[in-house]
DSSP file (Angstrom, degrees, kcal/mol; ACC not computed):
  #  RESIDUE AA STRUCTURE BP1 BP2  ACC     N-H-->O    O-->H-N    N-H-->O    O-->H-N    TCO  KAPPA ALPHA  PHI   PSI    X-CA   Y-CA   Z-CA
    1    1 A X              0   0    0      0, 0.0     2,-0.1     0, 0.0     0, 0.0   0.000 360.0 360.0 360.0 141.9    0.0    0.0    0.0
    2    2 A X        -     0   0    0      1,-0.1     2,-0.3     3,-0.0     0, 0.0  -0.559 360.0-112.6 -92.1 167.9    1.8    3.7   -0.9
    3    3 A X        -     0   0    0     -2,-0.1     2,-0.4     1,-0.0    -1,-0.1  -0.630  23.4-129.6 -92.1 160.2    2.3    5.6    1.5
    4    4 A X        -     0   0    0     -2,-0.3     2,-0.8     2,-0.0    -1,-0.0  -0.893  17.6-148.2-108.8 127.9    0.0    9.0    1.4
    5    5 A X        -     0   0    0     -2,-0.4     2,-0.5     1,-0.0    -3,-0.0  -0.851  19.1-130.3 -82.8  96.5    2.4   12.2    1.9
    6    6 A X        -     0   0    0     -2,-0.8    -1,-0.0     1,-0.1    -2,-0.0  -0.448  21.7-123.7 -83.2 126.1    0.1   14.8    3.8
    7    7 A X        -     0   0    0     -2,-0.5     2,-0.7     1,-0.1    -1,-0.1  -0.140  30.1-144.6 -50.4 127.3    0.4   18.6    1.5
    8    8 A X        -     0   0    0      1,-0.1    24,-0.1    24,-0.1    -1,-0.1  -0.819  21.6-109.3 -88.0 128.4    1.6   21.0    4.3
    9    9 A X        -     0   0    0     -2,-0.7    23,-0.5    22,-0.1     2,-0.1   0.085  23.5-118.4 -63.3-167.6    0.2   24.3    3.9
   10   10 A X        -     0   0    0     21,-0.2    21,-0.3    -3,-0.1     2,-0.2  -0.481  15.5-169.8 -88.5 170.1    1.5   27.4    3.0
   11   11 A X  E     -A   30   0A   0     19,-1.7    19,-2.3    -2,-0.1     2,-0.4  -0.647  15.3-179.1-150.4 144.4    1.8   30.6    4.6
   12   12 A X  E     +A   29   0A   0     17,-0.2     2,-0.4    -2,-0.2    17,-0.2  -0.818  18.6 130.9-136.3 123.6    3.1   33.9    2.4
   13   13 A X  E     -A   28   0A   0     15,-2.5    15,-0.9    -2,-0.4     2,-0.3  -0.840  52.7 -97.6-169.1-144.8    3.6   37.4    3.5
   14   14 A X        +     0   0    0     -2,-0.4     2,-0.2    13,-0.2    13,-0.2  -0.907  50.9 142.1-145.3 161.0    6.2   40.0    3.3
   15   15 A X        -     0   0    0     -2,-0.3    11,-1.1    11,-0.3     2,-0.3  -0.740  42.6 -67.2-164.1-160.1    8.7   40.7    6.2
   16   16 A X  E     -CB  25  67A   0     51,-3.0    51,-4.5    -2,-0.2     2,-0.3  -0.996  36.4-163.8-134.2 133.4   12.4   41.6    7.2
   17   17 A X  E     - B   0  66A   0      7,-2.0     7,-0.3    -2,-0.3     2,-0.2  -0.972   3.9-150.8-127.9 159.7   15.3   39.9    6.8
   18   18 A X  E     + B   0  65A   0     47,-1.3    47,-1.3    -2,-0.3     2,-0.3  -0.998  25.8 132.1-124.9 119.8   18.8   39.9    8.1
   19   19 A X  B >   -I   22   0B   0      3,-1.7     3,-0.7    45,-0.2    42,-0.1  -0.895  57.0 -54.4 173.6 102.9   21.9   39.0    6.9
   20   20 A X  T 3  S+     0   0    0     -2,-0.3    41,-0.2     1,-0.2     3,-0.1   0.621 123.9   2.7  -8.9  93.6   25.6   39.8    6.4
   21   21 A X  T 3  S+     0   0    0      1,-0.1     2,-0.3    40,-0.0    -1,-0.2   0.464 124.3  83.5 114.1  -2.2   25.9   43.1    4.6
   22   22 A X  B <   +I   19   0B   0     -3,-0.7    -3,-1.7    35,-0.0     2,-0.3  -0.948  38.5 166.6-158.8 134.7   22.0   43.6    4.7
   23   23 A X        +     0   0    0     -2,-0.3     2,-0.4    -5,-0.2    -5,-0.2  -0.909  44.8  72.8 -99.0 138.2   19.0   44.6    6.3
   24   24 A X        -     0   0    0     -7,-0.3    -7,-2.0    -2,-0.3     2,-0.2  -0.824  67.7 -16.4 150.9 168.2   15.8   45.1    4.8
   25   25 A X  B     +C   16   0A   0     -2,-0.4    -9,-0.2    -9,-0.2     2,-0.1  -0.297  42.7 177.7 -68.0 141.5   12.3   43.5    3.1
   26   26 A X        -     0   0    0    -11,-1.1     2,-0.3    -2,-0.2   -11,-0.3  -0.368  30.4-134.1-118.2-167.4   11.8   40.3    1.9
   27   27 A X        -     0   0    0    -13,-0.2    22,-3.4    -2,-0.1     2,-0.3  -0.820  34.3-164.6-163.2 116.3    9.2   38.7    0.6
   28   28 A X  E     -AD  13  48A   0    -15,-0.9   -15,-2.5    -2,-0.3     2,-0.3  -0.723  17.5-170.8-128.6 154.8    8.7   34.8    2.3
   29   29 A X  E     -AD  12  47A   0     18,-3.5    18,-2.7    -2,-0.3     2,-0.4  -0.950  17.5-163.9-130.5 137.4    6.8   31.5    1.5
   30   30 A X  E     -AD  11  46A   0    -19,-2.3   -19,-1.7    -2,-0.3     2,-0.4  -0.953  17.4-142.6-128.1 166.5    6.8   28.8    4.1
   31   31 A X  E    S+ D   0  45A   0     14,-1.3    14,-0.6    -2,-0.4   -21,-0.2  -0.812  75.8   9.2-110.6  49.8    6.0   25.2    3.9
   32   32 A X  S    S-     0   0    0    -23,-0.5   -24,-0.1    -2,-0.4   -21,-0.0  -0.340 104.7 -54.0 120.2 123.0    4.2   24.2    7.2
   33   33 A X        -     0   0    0     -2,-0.2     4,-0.5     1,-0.2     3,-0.1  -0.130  42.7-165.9 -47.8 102.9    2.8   26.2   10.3
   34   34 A X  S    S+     0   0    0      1,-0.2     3,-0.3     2,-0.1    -1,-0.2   0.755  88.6  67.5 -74.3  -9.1    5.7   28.4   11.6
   35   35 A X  S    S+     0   0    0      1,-0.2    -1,-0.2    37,-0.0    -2,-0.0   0.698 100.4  47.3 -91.0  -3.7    3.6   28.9   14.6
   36   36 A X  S    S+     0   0    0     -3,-0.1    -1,-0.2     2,-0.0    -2,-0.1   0.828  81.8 116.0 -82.3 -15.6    4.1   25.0   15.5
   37   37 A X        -     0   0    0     -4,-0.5     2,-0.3    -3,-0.3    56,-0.1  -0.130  52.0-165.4 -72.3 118.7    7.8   25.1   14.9
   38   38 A X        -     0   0    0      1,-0.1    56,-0.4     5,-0.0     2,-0.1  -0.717  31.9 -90.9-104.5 156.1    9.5   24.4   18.4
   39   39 A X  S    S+     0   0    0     -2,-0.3     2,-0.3    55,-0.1     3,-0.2  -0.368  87.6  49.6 -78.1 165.8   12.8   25.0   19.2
   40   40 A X  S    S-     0   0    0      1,-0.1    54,-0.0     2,-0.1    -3,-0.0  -0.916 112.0 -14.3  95.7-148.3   15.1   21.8   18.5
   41   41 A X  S    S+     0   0    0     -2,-0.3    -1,-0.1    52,-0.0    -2,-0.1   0.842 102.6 115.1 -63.5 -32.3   15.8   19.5   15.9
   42   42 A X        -     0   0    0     -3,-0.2     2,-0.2     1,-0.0    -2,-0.1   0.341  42.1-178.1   2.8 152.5   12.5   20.8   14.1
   43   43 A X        -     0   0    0     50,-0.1     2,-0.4    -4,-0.1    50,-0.2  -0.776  24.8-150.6-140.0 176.9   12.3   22.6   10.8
   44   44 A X  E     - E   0  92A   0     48,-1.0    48,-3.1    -2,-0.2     2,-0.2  -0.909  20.9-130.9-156.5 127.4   10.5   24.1    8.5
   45   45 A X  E     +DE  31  91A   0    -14,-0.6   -14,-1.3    -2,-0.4     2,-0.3  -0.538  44.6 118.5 -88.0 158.1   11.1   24.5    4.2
   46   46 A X  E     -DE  30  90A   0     44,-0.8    44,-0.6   -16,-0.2     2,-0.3  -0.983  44.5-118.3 164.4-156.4   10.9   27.6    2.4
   47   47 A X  E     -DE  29  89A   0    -18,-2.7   -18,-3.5    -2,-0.3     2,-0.5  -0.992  10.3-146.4-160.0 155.3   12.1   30.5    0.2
   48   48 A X  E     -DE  28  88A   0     40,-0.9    40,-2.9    -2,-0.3     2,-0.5  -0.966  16.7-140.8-107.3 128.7   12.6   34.2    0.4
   49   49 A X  E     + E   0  87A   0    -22,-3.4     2,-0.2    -2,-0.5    38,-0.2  -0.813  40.7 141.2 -65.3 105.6   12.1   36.6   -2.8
   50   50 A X        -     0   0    0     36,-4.7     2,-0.1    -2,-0.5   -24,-0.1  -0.805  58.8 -64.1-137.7-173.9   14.6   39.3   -2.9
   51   51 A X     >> -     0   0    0     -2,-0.2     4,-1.5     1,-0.1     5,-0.6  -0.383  53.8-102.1 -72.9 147.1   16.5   40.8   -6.1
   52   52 A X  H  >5S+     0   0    0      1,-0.2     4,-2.1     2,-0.2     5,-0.3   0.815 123.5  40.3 -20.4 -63.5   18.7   38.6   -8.0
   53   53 A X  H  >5S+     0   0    0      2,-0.2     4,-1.2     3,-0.1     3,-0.4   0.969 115.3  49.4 -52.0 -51.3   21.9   40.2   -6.4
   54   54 A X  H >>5S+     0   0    0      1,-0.2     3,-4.2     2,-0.2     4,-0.8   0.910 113.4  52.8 -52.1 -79.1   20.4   40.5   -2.8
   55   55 A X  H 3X5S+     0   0    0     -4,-1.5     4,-1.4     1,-0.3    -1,-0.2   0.670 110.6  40.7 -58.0 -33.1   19.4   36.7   -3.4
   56   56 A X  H 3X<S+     0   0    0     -4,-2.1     4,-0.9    -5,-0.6    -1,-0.3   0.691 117.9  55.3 -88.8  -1.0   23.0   35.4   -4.5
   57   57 A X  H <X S+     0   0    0     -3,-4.2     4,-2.4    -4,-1.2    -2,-0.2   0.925 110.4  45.1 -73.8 -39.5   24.3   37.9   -1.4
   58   58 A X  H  X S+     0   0    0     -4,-0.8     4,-0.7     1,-0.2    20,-0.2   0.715 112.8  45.6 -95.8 -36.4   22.1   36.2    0.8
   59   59 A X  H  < S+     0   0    0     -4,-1.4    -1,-0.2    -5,-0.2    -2,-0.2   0.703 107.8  55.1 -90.2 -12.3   22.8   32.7   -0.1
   60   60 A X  H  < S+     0   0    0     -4,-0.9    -2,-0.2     1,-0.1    -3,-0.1   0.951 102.7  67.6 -71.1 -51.6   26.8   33.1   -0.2
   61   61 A X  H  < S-     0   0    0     -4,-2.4     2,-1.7     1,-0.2    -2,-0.2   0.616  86.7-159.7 -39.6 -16.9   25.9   34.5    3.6
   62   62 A X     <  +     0   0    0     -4,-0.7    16,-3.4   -43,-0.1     2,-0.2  -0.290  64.5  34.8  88.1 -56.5   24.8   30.9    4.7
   63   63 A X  E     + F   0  77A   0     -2,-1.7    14,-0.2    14,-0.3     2,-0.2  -0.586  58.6 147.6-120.2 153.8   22.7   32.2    7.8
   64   64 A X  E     - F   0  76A   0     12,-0.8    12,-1.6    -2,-0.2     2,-0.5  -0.870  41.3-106.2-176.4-166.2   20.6   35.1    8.5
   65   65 A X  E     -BF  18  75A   0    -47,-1.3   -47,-1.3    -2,-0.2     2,-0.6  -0.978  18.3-154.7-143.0 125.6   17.1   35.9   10.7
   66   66 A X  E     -BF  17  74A   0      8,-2.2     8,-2.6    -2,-0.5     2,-0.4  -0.907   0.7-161.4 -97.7 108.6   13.6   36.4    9.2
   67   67 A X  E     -BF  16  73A   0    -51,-4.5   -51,-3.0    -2,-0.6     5,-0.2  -0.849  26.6-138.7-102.0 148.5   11.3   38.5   11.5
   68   68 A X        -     0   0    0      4,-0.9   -53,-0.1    -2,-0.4     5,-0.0  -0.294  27.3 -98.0 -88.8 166.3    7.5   37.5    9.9
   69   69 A X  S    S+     0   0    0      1,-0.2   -54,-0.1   -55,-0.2    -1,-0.1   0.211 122.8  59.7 -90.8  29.0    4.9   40.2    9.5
   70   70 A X  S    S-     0   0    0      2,-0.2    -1,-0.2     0, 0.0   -55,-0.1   0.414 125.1 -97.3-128.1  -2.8    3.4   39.1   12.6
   71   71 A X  S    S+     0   0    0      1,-0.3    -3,-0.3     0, 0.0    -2,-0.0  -0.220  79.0 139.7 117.6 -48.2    6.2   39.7   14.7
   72   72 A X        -     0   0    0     -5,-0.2    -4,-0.9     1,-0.1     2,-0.3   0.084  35.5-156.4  -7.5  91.9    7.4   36.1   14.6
   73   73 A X  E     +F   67   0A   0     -6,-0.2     2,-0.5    21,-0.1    -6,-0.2  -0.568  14.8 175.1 -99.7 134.1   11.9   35.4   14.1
   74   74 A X  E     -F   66   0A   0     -8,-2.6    -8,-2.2    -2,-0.3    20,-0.2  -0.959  32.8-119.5-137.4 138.1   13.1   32.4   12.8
   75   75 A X  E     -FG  65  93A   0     18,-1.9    18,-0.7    -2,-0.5     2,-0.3  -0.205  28.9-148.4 -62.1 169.0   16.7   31.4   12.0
   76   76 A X  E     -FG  64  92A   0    -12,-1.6   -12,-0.8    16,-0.2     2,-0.5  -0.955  10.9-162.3-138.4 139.9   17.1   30.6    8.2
   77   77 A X  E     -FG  63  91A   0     14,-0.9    14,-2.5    -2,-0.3     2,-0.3  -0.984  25.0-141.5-120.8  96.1   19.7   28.0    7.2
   78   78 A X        +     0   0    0    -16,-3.4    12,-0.2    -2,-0.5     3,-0.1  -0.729  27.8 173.8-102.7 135.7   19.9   29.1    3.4
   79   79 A X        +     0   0    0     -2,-0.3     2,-0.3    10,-0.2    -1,-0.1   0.620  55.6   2.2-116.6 -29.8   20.3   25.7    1.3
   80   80 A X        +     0   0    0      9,-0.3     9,-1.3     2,-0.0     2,-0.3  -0.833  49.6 179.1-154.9-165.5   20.1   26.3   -2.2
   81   81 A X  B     -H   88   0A   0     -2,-0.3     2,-0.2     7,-0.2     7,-0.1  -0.768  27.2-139.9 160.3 115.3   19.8   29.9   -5.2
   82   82 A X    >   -     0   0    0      5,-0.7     3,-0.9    -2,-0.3     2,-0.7  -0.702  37.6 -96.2 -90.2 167.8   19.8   29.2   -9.0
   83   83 A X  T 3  S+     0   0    0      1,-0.3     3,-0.1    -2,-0.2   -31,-0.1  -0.744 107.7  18.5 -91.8 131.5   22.0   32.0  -10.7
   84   84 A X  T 3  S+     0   0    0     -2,-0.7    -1,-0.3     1,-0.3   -32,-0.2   0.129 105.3 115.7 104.0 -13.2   20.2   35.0  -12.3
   85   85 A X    <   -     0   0    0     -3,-0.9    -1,-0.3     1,-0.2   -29,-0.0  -0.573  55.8-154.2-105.2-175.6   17.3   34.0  -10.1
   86   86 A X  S    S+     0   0    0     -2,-0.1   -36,-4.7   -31,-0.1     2,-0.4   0.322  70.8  91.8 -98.9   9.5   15.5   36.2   -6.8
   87   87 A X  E     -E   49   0A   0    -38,-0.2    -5,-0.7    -5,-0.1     2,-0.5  -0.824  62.0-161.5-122.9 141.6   14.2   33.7   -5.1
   88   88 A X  E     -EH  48  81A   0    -40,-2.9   -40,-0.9    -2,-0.4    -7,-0.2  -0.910  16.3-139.3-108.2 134.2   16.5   31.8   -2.0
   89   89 A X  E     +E   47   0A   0     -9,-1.3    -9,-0.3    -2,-0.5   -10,-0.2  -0.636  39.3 176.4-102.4 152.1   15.5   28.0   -0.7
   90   90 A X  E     -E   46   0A   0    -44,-0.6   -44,-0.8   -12,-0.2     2,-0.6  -0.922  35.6-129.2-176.3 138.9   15.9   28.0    3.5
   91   91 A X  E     -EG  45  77A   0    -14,-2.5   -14,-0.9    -2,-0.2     2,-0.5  -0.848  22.4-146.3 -66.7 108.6   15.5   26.2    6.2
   92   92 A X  E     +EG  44  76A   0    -48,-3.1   -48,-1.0    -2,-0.6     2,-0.4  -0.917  23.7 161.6 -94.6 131.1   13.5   27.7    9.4
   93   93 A X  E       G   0  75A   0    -18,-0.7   -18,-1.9    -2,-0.5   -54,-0.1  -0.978 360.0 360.0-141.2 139.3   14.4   26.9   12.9
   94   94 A X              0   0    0    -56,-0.4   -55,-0.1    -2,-0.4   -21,-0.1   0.444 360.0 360.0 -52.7 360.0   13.3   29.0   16.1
């Protein structure tokens, strides 16, 4: 019998992120309730929109901190950035 994958929702807004050499708006998708997200092993998929440059800035930086537009901060673990594109793949953890 396969196994059934249950779709995590979404949640989309605009925010601030932080990161070496920058402060400033973002524009974030996550993958999966950030308000269950517990501190620990935990995490959470997802991607920031910023400008192409900002975006390859942001992914040479490794790390940075996403405050949500509800007040919410989550560390970001940045995992992957095609070149030429705005959009950054990340990890969230509390």
């Amino acid at each position: 019998m396969p196994m059934i994958k249950k779709k995590l929702p979404t949640f989309e807004g605009e925010g601030q992120v932080r990161f070496t050499g920058y402060e400033g708006p973002t524009r974030y998708v996550i993958e999966g309730d950030p308000t269950r997200l517990r501190q620990g092993r935990n995490s959470l998929r997802g991607s920031l929109v910023l400008t192409p440059d900002l975006a390859a800035d942001a992914f040479r930086a490794g790390e940075a901190m996403l405050t949500t537009d509800t007040g919410a901060r989550f560390r970001l673990v940045m995992l992957g950035h095609s070149a030429g594109g705005a959009e950054v793949f990340v990890e969230l953890r509390v």
